[in-house]
Z-matrix of the N, CA and C atoms (Angstrom, degrees):
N
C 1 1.456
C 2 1.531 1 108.37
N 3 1.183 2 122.26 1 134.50
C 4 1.432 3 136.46 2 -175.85
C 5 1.676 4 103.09 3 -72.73
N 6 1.523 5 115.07 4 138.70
C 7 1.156 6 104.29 5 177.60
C 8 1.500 7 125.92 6 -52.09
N 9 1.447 8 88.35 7 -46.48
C 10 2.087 9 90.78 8 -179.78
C 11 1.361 10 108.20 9 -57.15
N 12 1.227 11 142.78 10 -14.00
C 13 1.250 12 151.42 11 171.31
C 14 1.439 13 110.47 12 -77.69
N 15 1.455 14 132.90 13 -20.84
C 16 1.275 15 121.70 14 -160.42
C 17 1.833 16 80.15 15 -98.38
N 18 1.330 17 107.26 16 -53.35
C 19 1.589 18 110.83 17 -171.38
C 20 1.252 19 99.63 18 -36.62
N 21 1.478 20 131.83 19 -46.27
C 22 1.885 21 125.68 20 -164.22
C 23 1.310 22 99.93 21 -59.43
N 24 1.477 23 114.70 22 -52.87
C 25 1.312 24 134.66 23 -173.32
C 26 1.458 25 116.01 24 -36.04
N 27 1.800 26 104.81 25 -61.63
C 28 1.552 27 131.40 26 -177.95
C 29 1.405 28 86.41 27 -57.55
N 30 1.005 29 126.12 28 -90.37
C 31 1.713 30 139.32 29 -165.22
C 32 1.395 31 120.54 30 -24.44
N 33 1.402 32 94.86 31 -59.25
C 34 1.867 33 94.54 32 178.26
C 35 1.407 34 116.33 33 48.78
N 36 1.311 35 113.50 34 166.88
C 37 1.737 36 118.42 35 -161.99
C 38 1.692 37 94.31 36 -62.89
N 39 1.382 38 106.02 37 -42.27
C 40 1.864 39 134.45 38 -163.88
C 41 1.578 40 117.72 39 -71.33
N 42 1.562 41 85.03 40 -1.00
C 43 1.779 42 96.39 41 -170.05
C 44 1.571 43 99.31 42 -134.48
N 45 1.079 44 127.82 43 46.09
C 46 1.885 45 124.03 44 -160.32
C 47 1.345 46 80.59 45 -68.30
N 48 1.375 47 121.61 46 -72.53
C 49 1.280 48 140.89 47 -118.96
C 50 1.724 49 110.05 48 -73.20
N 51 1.256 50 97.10 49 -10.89
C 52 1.682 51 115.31 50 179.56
C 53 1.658 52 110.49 51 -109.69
N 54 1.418 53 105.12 52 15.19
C 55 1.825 54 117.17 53 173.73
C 56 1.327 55 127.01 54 -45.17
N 57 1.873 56 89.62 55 -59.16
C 58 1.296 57 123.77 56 -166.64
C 59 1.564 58 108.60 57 -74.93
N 60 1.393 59 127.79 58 -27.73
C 61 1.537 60 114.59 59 -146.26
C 62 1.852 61 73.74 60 -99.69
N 63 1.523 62 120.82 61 -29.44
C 64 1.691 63 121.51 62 -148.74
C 65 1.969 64 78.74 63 -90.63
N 66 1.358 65 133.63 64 -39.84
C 67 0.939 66 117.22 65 165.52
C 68 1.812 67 140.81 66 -62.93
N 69 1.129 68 79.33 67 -27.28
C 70 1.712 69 109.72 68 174.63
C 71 1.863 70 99.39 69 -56.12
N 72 1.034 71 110.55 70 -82.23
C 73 1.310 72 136.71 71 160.15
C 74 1.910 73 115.39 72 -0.66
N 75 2.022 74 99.20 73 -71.31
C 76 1.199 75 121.94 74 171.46
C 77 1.259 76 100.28 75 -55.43
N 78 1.496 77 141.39 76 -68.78
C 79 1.335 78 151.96 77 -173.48
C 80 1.632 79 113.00 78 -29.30
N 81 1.488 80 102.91 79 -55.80
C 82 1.559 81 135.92 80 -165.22
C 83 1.434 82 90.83 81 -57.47
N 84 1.862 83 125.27 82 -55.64
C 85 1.194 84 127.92 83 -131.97
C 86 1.813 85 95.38 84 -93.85
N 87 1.730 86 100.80 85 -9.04
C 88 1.637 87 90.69 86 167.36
C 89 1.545 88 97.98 87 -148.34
N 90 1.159 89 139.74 88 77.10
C 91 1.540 90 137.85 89 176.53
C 92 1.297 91 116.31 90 -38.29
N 93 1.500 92 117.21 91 -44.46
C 94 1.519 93 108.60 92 -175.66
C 95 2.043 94 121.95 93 -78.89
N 96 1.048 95 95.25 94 25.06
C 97 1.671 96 115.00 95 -175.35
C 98 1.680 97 100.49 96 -119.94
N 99 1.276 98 96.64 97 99.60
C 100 1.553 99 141.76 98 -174.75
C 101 1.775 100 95.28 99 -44.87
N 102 1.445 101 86.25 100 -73.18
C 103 1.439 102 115.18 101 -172.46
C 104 1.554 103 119.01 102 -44.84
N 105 1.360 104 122.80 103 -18.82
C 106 1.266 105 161.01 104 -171.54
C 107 1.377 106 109.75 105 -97.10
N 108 1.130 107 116.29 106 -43.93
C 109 1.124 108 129.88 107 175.71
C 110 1.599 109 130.54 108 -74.76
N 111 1.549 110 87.85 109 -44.35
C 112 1.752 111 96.62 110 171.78
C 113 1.300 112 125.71 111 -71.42
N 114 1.620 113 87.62 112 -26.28
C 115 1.842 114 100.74 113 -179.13
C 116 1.296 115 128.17 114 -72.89
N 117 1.645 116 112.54 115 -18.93
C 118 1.580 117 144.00 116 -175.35
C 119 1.726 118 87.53 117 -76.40
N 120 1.310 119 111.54 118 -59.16
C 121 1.466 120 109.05 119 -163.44
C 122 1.395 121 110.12 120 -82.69
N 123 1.350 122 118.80 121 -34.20
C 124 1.874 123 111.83 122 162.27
C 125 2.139 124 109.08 123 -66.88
N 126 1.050 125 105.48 124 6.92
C 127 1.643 126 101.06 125 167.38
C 128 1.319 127 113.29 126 -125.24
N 129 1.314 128 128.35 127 12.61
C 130 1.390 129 155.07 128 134.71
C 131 1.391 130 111.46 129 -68.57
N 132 1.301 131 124.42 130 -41.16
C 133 1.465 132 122.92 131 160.24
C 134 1.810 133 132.58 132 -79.03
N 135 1.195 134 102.24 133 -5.77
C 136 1.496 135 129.15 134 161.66
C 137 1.312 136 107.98 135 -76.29
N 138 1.141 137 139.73 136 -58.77
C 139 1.253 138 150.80 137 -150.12
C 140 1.605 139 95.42 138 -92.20
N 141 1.428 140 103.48 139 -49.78
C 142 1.996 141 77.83 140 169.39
C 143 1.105 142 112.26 141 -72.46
N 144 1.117 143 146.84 142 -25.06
C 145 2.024 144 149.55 143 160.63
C 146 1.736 145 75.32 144 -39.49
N 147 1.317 146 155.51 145 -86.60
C 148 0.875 147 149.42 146 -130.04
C 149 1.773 148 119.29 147 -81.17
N 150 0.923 149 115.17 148 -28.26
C 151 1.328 150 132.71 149 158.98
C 152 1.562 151 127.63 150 -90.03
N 153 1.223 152 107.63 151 4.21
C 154 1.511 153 103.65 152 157.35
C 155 1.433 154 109.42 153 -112.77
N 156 1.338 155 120.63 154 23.05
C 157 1.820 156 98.20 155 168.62
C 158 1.262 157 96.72 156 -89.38
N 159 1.523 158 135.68 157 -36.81
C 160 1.033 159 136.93 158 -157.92
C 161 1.661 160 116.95 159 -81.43
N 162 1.695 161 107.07 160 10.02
C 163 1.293 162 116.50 161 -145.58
C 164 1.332 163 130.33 162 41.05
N 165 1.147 164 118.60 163 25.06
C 166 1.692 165 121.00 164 160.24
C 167 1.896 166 124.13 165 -41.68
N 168 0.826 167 102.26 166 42.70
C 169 1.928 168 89.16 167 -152.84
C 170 1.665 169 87.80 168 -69.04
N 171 1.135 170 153.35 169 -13.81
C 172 0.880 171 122.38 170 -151.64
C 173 1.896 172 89.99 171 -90.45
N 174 1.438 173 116.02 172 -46.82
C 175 1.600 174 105.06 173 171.05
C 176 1.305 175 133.73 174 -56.53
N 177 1.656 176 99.53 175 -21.60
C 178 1.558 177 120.42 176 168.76
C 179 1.405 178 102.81 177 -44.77
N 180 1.254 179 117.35 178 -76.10
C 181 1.524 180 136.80 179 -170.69
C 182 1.559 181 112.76 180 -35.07
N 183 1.903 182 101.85 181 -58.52
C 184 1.422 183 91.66 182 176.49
C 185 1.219 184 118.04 183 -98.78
N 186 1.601 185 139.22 184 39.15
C 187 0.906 186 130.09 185 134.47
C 188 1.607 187 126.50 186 -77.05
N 189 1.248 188 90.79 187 -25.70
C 190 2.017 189 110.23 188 176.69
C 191 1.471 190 89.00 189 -79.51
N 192 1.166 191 140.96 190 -33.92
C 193 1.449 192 122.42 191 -167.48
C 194 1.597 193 109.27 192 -73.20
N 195 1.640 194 105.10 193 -39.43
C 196 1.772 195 119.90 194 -175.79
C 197 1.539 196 96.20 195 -51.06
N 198 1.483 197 111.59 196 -73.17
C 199 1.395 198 109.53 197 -168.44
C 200 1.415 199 119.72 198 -55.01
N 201 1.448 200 128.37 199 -17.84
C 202 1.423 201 135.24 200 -169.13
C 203 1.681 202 81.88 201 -82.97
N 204 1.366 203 130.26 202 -66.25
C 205 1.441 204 114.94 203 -174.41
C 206 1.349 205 123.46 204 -43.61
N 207 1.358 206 120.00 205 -33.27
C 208 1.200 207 102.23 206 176.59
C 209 1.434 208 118.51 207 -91.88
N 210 1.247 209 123.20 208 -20.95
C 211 1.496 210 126.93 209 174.10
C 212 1.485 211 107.33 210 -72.52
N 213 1.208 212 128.02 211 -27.51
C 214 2.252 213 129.10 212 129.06
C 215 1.035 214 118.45 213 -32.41
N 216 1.248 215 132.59 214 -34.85
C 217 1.380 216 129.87 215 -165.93
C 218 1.422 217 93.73 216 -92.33
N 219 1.922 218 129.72 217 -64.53
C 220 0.857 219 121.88 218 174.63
C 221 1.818 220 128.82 219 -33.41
N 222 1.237 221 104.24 220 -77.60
C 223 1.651 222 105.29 221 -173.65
C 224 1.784 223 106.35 222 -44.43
N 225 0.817 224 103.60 223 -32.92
C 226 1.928 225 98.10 224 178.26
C 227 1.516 226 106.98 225 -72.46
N 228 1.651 227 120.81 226 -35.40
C 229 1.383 228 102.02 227 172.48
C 230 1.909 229 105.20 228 -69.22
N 231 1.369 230 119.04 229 -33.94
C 232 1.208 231 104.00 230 179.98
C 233 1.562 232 111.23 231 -141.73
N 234 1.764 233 114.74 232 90.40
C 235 1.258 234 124.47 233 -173.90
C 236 1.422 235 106.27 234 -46.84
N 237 1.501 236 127.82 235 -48.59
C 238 1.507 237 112.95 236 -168.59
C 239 1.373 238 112.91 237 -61.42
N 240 1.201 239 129.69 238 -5.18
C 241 1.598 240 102.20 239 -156.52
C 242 1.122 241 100.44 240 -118.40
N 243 2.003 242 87.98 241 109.73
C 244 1.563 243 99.69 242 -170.75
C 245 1.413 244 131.45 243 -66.92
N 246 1.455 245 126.61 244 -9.75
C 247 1.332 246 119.45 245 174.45
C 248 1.481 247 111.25 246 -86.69
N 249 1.404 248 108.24 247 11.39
C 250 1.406 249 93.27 248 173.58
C 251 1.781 250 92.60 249 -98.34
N 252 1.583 251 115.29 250 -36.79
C 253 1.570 252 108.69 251 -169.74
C 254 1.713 253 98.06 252 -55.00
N 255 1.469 254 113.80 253 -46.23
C 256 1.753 255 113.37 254 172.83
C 257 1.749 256 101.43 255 -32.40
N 258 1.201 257 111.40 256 -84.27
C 259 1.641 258 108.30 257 -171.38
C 260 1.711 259 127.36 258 -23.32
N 261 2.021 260 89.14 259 -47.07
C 262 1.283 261 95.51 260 -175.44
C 263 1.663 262 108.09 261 -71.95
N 264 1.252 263 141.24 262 -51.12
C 265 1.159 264 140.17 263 137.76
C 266 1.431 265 130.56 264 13.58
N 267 1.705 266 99.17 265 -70.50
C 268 1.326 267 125.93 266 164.74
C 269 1.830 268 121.63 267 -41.51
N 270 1.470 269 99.34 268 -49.04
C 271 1.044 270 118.54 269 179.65
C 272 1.760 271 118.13 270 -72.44
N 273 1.078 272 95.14 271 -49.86
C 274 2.032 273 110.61 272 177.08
C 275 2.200 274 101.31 273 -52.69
N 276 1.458 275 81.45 274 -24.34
C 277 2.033 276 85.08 275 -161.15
C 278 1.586 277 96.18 276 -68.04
N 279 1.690 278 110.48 277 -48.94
C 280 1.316 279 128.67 278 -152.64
C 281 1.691 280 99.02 279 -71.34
N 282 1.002 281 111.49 280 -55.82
C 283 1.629 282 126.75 281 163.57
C 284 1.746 283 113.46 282 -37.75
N 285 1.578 284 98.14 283 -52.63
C 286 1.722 285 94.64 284 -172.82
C 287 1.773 286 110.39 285 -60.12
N 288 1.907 287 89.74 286 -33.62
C 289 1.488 288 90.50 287 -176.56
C 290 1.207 289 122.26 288 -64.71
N 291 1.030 290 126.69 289 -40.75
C 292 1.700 291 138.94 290 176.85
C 293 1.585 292 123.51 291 -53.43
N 294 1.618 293 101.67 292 -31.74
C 295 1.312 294 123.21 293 178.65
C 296 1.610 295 113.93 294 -78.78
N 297 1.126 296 106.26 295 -12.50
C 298 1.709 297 111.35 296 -153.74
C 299 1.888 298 91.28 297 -74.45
């Protein structure tokens, strides 16, 4: 089983909230793995889905802020690749909304 596979596994719908630190972790243990990277910050975007039912916005925010940093970090290592500028995008929208 692939690590990023065990994390889904660990995590489960019942386990969101422990995504980020068990993804964090995976990320940490190889930095130059992109793929690793995006996935840390799209489960940073889960977790604010998870903190706004409860009206949490303020953890909402900086969980959308974590993943927006690293999906920053990404597109600058590689400006063309537009579904990552989409994400980052994605991310600026979710943020504007919260802010409004």
């Amino acid at each position: 089983m692939e690590k990023w596979d065990k994390l889904h596994t660990l995590a489960g719908p019942n386990n969101l909230k422990t995504a980020p630190p068990t993804a964090a972790a995976l990320a940490r243990s190889d930095p130059g793995n992109a793929v690793w990277q995006r996935e840390l910050a799209i489960s940073y975007a889960h977790l604010a889905d998870v903190y706004r039912q409860p009206k949490d916005r303020e953890k909402a925010l900086a969980a959308l802020r974590q993943g927006k940093a690293i999906m920053d970090r990404l597109v600058k290592l590689s400006p063309d690749n537009a579904g990552w500028q989409r994400d980052l995008a994605w991310f600026d929208r979710q943020i504007a909304a919260l802010t409004e």
